[in-house]
Phi, psi and omega in degrees: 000126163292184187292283208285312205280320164308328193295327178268333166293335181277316186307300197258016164268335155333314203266341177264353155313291210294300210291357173264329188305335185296309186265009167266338163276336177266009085037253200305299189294301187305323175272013181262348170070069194229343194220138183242297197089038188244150182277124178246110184276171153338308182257031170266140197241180246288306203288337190288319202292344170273296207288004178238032125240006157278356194259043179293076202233071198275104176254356187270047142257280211296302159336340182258292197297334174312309151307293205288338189307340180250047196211109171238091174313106125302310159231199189202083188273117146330140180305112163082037144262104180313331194246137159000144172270151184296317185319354191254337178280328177236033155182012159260313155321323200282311207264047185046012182319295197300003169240345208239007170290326192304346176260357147295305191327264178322309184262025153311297194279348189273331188233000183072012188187135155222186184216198193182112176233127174251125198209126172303105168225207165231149184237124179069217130130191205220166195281124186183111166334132177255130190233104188258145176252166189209122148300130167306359186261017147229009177219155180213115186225140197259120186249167169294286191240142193270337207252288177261356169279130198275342203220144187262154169327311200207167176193147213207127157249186171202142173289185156279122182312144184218159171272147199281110169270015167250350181287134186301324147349269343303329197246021173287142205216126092138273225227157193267105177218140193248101161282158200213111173229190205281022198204315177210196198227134178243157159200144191181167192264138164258186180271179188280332180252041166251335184262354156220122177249172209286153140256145190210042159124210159316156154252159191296186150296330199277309198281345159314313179332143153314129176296156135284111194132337186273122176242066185309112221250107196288348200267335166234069133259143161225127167251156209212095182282121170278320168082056189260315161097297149256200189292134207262057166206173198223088158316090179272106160244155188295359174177076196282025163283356200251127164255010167249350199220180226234135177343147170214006185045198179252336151311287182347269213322310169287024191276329197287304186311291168321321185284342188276304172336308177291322194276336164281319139002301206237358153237330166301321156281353151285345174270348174277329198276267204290323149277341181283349181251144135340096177249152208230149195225168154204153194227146157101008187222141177287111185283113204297128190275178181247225155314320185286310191108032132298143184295143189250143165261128206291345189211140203236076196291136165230189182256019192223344191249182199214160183237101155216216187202141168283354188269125199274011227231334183288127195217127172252153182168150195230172205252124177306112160303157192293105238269174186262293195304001149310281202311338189261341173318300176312303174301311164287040182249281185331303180290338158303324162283343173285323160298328177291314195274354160259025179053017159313154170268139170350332216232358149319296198229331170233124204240143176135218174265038168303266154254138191187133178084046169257158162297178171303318222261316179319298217287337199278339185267293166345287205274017197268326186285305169330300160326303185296326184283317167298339167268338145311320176281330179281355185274280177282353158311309185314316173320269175305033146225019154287295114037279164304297201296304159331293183314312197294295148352269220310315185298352192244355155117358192277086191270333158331289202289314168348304195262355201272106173228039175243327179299147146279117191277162177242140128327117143316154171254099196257021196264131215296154211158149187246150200292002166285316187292321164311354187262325186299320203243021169263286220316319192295327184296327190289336185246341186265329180283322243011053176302116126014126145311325196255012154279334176263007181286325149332337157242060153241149190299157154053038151260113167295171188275341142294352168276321193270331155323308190286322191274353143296316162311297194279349133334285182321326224269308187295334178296325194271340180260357154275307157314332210256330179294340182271319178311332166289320184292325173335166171228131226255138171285145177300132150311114212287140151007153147269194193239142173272078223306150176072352176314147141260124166349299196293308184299177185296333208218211159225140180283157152322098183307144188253110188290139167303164192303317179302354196256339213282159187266166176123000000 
């Protein structure tokens, strides 16, 4: 790209950053428990201002890790292949991909989009495609069709901010951003608050337009060729069912269910502060001052001691504390709807007699909506690190897996089941189906693919020593006799040949 097509390319990957950002920093601020929504007026004191910040009751983590706890790669299988594709031994293994999937995974589910992006490098070394994940609140990226298109046109990721140590400034800030098209990476700095500006809500239609204002200095670009032929990222988005409106993960859509949550919260400690006790009151009788004219209190309660009065005019009596069980009625009416509409099982999110004294089979019709919501995710997740794993074939020179759109990722199997009950329903496939034993070891649960690798070997191993042990045990048939010339058949023995005369000795 020349200098004006980057330049216009930097402007409306900007303009599509700021415009997702507002709702991706209020996000952020809610799972970080950073935002309640409750009204704090001006004159509100120290103690109103503590029970509206205890009144945090942030259930939207457990909605995100509740999905991802169950989204694992085990492998990355060829079409009608038993074994790995190499790309999973020389570059989903080299760059820690099996712990480090879980932050695609999560910030999918968190922002409705993460990204992935693979470029020929070295991790140590040794030459081996490099796979960095990006949260949308740092990489942004522009497809021709937002929907159906596998590559995006362009792409922008940004670093972290540094001082300008050439600015008149001190406090002159920023920031490092890398554009990405099919052939190459430009990268150079911008000021910081054009490339993240303050947020203070929506933004209008008029702040959508291409900034103004962007100025690219061609002498501090460094460009950098990949040679991939396309745009080196990798879209996770959190669903490809919606084709009309844009990724929304599973928090947004809970954000109103959060704010009610906080907000019930937050009159249950308030009723608790003020209300939750018995307070006792009296009329008709004077209450004695001291030197000062301060009121002396008249009475010190305990539980052992009695209140009375010489005044026949004195009436005692108390105020009922506030009964609790609204509030807390209310809140599981919520987290229950917060359970229906995520499909969570009941017993998740609301602990006590929501559920209890159920069967096995019950709890298992519970968890059956869950289940369906993880295999929707693992349907499109799967896409996209299938997806990678192809870039990654490419980046490494592998046109086989490149060209390869038939492989498959494998799952873990994480669906809760006791492992008895799974051996009882492997073992029937293997003897009533006559499935290969060793096709169902993939189904058994948290088992890996290095376990099932070990566990072939030391198969392999126990087959050649059985076999060579029954070939030792067999039994060799004896070799029959030769035959002895002049035998007789019939006898016990055989006679001595009768030497000739001419022969005989003495």
């Amino acid at each position: 790209m020349d200098r004006e097509e980057l330049t216009r390319v930097v402007a409306w990957l900007l303009t599509g950053r700021r415009a997702e950002r507002a709702r991706l920093e209020e996000i952020r601020r809610y799972l970080r428990g950073e935002e309640t929504d409750i009204y704090v007026p001006k004159s509100a004191t120290v103690e109103y201002k503590k029970l509206v910040d205890q009144a945090r009751f942030n259930v939207l983590p457990l909605l995100v890790s509740s999905v991802a706890q169950g989204l694992l790669v085990d492998g990355y299988r060829p079409a009608r292949q038993e074994k790995n594709a190499p790309v999973w031994d020389k570059v989903w293994q080299p760059n820690r991909m099996d712990a480090r999937q879980a932050g695609l995974y999560r910030s999918a589910l968190r922002y409705g989009v993460s990204y992935a992006t693979v470029l020929p490098g070295r991790l140590g070394n040794m030459d081996v495609p490099k796979i960095t994940r990006w949260s949308p609140r740092r990489m942004t990226a522009l497809y021709a069709d937002p929907v159906d298109d596998e590559w995006p046109r362009y792409a922008l990721s940004v670093g972290l901010p540094r001082p300008d140590l050439k600015a008149k400034s001190p406090t002159q800030m920023v920031t490092p951003v890398t554009v990405y098209d099919n052939q190459f990476l430009y990268e150079t700095d911008l000021p910081a608050e054009m490339v993240t500006p303050p947020v203070t809500g929506a933004y209008s239609q008029a702040s959508l337009m291409p900034l103004e204002g962007v100025a690219i200095d061609p002498d501090k670009v460094r460009v950098r060729e990949h040679g991939l032929g396309v745009c080196p990222v990798v879209r996770f988005l959190d669903s490809f069912g919606d084709l009309d409106d844009g990724p929304e993960g599973v928090v947004w859509p809970m954000l109103p269910a959060q704010r009610q949550l906080n907000q019930t919260t937050f009159g249950l400690l308030m009723v608790q502060q003020v209300a939750a006790f018995r307070q006792r009151w009296v009329t008709g009788m004077a209450i004695a001052e001291d030197e000062d004219g301060n009121p002396i209190e008249p009475w010190n309660a305990a539980v052992n001691r009695v209140w009375q009065s010489d005044s026949p005019d004195t009436k005692f009596g108390d105020f009922a504390e506030t009964n609790l069980s609204g509030y807390l009625d209310s809140r599981d009416k919520t987290l229950l709807y917060v359970a229906s509409a995520r499909q969570i099982p009941p017993h998740t999110l609301v602990v006590g007699n929501a559920v209890s004294n159920v069967s096995a089979e019950a709890l298992a019709a519970l968890e059956a909506g869950h289940q369906l919501d993880i295999g929707e995710h693992k349907t499109s997740f799967g896409e996209s690190v299938e997806q990678m794993l192809r870039l990654g074939g490419l980046a490494m020179g592998d046109m086989d897996t490149w060209q390869d759109t038939s492989a498959q990722v494998v799952w873990r199997d994480t669906t809760p089941r006791s492992l008895a009950q799974i051996a009882d329903a492997l073992g029937k496939l293997a003897t009533m189906l006559e499935v290969p034993p060793r096709a169902l070891w993939e189904r058994i649960p948290d088992v890996t693919e290095q376990d099932i690798a070990r566990w072939e070997a030391m198969a392999d191993r126990r087959d050649v020593m059985s076999e060579l042990t029954d070939l030792l045990n067999s039994d060799v048939p004896e070799p029959e006799p030769e035959g002895v010339p002049g035998a007789d058949s019939a006898g016990g023995g055989a006679d001595l040949p009768v030497p000739a005369a001419g022969n005989a000795a003495g």
